[in-house]
N, CA, C and O atoms as a GROMACS GRO file, in nm:
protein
  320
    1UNK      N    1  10.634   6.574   6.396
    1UNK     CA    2  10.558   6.450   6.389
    1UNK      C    3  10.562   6.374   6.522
    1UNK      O    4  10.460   6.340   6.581
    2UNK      N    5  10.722   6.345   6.579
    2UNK     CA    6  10.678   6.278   6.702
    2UNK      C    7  10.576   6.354   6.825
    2UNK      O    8  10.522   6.282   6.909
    3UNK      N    9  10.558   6.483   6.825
    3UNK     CA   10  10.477   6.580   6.904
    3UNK      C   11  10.358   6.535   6.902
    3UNK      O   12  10.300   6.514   7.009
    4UNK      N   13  10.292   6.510   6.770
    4UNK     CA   14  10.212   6.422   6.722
    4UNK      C   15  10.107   6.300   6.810
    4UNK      O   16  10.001   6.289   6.873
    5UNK      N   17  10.221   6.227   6.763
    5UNK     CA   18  10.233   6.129   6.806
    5UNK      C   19  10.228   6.103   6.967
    5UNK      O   20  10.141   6.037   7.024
    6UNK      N   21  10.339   6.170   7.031
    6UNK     CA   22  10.321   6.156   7.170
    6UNK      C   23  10.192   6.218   7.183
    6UNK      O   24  10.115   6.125   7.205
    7UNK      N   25  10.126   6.329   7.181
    7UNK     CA   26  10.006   6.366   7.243
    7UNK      C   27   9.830   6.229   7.189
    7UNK      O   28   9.727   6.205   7.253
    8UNK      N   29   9.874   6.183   7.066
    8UNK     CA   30   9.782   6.044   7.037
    8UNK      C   31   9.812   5.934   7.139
    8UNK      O   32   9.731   5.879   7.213
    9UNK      N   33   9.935   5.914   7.129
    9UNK     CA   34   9.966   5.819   7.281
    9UNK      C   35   9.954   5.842   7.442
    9UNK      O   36   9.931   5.754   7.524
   10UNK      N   37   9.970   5.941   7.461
   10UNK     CA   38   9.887   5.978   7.543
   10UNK      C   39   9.739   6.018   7.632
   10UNK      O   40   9.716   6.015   7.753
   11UNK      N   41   9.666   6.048   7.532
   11UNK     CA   42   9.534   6.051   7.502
   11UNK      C   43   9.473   5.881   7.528
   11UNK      O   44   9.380   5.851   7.603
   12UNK      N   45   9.558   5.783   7.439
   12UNK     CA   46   9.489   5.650   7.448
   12UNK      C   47   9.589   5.647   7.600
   12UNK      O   48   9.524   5.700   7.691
   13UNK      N   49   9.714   5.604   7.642
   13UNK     CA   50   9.692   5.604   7.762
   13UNK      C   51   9.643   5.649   7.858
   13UNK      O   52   9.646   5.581   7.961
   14UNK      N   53   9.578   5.785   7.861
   14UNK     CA   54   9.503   5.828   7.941
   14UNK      C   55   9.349   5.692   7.982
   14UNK      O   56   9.314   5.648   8.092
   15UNK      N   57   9.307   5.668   7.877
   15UNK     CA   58   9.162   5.596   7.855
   15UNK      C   59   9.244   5.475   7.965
   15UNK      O   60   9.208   5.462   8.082
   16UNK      N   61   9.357   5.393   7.905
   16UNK     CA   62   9.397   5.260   7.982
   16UNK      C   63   9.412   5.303   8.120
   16UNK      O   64   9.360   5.225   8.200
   17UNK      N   65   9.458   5.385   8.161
   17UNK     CA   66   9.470   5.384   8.308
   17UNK      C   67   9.365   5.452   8.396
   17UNK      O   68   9.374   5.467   8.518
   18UNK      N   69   9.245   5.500   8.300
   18UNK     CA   70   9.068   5.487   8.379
   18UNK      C   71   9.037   5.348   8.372
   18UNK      O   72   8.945   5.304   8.441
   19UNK      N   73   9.124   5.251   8.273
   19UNK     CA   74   9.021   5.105   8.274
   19UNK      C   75   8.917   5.114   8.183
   19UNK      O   76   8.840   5.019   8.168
   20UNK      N   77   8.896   5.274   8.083
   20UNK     CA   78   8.774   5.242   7.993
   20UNK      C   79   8.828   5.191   7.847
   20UNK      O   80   8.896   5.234   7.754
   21UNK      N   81   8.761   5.081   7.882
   21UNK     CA   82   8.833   4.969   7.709
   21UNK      C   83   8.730   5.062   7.641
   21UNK      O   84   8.757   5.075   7.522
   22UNK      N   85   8.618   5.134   7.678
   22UNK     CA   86   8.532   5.178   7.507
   22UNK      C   87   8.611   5.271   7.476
   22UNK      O   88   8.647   5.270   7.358
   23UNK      N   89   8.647   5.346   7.536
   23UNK     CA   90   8.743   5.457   7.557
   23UNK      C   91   8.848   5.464   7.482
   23UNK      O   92   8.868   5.564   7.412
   24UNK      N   93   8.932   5.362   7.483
   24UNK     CA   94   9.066   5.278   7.423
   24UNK      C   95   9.022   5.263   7.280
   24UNK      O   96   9.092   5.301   7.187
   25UNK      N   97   8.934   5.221   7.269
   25UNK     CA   98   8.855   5.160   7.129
   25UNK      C   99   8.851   5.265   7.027
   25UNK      O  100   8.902   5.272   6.915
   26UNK      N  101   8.753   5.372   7.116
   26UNK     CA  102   8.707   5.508   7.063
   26UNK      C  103   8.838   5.559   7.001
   26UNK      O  104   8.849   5.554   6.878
   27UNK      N  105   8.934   5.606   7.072
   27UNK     CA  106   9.045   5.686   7.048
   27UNK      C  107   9.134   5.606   6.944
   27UNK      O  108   9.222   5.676   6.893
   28UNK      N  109   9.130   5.490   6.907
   28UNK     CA  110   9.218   5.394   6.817
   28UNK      C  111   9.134   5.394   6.691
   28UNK      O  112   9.186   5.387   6.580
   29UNK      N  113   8.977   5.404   6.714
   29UNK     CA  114   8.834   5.427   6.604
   29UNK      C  115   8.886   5.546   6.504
   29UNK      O  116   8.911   5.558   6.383
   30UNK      N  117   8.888   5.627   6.618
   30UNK     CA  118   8.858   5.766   6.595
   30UNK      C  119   9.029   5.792   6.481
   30UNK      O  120   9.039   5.871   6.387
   31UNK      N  121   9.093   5.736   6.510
   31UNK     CA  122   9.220   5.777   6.391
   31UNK      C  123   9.236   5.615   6.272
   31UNK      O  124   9.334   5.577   6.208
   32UNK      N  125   9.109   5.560   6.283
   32UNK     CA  126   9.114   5.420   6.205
   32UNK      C  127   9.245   5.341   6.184
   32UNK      O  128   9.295   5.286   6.086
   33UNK      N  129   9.282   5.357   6.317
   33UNK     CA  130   9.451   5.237   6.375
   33UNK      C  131   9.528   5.280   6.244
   33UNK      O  132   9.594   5.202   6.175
   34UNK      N  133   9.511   5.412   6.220
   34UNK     CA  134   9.619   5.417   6.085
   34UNK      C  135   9.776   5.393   6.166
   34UNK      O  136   9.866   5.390   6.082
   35UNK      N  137   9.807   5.381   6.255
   35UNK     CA  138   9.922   5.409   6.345
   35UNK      C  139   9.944   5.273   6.351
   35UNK      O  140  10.066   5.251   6.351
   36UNK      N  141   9.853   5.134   6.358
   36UNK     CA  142   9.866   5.013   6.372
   36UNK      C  143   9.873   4.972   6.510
   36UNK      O  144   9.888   4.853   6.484
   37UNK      N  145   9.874   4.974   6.606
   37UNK     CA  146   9.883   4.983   6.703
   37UNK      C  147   9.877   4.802   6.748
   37UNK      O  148   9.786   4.724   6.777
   38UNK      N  149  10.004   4.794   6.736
   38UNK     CA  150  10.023   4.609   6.780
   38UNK      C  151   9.956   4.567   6.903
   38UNK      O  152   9.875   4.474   6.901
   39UNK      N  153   9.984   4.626   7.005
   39UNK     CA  154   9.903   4.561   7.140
   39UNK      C  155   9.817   4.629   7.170
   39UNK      O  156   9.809   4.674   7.284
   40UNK      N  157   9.672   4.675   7.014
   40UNK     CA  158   9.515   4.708   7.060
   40UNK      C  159   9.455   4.575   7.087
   40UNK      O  160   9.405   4.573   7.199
   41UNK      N  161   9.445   4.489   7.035
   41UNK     CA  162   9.350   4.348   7.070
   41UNK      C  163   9.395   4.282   7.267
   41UNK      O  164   9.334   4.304   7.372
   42UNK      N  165   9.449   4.248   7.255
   42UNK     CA  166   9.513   4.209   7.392
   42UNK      C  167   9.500   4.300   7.473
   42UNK      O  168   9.450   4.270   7.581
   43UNK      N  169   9.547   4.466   7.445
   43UNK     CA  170   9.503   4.579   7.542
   43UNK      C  171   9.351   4.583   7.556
   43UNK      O  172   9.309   4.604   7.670
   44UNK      N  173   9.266   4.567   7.461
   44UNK     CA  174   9.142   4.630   7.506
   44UNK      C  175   9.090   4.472   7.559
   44UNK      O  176   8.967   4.465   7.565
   45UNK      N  177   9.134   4.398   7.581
   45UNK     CA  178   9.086   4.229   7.639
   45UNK      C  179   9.128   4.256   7.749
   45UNK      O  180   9.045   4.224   7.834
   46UNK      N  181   9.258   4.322   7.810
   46UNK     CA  182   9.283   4.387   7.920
   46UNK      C  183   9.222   4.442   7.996
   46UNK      O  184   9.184   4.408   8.108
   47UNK      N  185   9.207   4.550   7.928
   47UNK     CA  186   9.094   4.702   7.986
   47UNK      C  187   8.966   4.600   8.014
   47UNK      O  188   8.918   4.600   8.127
   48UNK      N  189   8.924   4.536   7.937
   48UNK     CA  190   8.775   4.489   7.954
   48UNK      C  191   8.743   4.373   8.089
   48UNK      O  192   8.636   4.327   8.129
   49UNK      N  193   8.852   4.355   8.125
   49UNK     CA  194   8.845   4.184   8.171
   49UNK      C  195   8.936   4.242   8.330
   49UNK      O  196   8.883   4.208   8.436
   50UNK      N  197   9.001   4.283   8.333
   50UNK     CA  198   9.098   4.308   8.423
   50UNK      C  199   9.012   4.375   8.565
   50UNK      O  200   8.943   4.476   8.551
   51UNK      N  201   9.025   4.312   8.690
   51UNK     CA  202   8.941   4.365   8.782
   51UNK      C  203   9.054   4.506   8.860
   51UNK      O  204   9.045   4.544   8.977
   52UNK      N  205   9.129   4.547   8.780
   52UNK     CA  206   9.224   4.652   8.857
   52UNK      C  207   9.119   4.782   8.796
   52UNK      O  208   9.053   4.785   8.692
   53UNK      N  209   9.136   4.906   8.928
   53UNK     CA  210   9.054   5.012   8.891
   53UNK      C  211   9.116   5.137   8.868
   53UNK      O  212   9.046   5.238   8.873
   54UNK      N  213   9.309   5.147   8.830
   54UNK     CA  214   9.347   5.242   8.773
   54UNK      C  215   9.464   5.200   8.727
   54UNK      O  216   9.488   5.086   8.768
   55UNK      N  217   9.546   5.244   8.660
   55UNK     CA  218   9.645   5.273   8.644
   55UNK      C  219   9.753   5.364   8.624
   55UNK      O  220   9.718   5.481   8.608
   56UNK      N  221   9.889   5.336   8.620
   56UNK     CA  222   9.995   5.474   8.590
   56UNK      C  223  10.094   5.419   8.516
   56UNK      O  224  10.144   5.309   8.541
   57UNK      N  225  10.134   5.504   8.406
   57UNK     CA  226  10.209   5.498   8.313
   57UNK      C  227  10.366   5.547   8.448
   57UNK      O  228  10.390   5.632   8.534
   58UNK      N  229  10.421   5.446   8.392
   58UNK     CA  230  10.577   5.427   8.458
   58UNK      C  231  10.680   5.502   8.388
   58UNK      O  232  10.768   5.568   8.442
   59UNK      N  233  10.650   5.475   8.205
   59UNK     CA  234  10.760   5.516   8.102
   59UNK      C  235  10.678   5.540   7.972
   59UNK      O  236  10.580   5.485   7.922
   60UNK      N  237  10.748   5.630   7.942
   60UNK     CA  238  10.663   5.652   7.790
   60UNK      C  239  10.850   5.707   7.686
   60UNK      O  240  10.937   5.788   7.717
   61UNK      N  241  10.836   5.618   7.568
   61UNK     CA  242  10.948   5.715   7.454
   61UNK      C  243  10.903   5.669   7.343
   61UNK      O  244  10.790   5.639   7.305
   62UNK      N  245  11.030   5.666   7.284
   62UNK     CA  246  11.003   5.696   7.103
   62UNK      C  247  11.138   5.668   7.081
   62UNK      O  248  11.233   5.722   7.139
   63UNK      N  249  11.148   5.534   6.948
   63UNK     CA  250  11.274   5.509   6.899
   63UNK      C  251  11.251   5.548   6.757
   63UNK      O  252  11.168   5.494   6.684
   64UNK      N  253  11.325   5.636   6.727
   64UNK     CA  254  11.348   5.715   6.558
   64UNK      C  255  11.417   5.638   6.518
   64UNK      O  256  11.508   5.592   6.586
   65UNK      N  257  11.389   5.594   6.369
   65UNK     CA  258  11.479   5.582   6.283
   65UNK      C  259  11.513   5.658   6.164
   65UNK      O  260  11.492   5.598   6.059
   66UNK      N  261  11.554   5.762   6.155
   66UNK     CA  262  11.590   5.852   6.059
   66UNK      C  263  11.601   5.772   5.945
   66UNK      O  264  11.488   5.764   5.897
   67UNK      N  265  11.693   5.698   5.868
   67UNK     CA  266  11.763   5.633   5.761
   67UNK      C  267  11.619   5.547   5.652
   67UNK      O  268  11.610   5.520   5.532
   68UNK      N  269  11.520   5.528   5.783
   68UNK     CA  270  11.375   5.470   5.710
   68UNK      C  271  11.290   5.524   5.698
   68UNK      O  272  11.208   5.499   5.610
   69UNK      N  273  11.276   5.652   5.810
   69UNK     CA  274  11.156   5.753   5.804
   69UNK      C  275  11.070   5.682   5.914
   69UNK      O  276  10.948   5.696   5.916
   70UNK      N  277  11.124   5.618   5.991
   70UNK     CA  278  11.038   5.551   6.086
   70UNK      C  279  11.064   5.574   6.217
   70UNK      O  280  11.166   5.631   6.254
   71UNK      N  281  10.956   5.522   6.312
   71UNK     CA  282  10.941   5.520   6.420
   71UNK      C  283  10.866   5.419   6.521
   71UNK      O  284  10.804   5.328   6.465
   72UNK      N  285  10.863   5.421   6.688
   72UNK     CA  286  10.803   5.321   6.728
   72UNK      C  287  10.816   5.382   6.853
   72UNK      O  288  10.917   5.444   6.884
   73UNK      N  289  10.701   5.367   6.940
   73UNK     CA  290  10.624   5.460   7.004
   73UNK      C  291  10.624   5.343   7.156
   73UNK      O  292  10.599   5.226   7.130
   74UNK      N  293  10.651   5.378   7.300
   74UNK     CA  294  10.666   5.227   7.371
   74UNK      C  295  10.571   5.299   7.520
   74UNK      O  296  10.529   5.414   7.530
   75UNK      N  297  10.562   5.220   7.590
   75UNK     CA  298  10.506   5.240   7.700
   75UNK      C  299  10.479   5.151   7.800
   75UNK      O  300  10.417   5.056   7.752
   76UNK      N  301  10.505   5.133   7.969
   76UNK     CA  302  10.503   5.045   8.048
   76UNK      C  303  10.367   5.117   8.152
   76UNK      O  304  10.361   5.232   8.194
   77UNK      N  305  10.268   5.005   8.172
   77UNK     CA  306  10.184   5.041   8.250
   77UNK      C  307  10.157   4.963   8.371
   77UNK      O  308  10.138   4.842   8.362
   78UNK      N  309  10.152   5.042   8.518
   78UNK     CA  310  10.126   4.884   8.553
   78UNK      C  311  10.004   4.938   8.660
   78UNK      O  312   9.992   5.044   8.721
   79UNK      N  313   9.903   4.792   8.652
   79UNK     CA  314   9.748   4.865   8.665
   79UNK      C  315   9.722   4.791   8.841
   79UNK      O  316   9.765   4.685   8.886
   80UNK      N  317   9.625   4.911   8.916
   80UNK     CA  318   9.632   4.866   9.070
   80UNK      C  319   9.525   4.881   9.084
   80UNK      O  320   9.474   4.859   9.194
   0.00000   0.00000   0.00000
C-alpha cells in the first residue's frame, strides 16, 4: 500500500513542480481526493497564483501507524 501511495504522490508532485495547478487538480480529480489531501485548496491557489516557474521536491516520507491501520504521506517543496 505505501508503494501505492508513494507513486500517487509523486505523480501529483511531479504536476507542482511544472507549476500546472490543472494538472494538480486533474491527478487529485482523477482518484476523487479519496486520499483527502489537506493542502489541495491552498496548493492549487499556489500553483495558480505563484509567479515561480519550477520547482524541486527537497523531501518526500511516510509516517505508519500500524496499531490504527494508518498513515500520512509529507513533502517539502520549494519553488524558483
Amino acid at each position: 500500500f505505501t508503494e501505492q501511495v508513494a507513486r500517487e504522490d509523486h505523480a501529483l508532485l511531479t504536476t507542482a513542480t511544472r507549476m500546472d495547478a490543472e494538472g494538480f487538480f486533474r491527478v487529485i480529480a482523477e482518484h476523487q481526493d479519496r486520499r483527502r489531501i489537506c493542502g489541495f485548496p491552498p496548493m492549487y491557489m499556489l500553483l495558480s497564483t505563484m509567479p515561480a516557474t519550477a520547482g524541486t521536491v527537497l523531501k518526500y516520507g511516510q509516517a505508519v501507524e500500524p496499531a490504527t491501520q494508518s498513515m500520512v504521506s509529507y513533502a517539502s517543496v520549494v519553488f524558483h
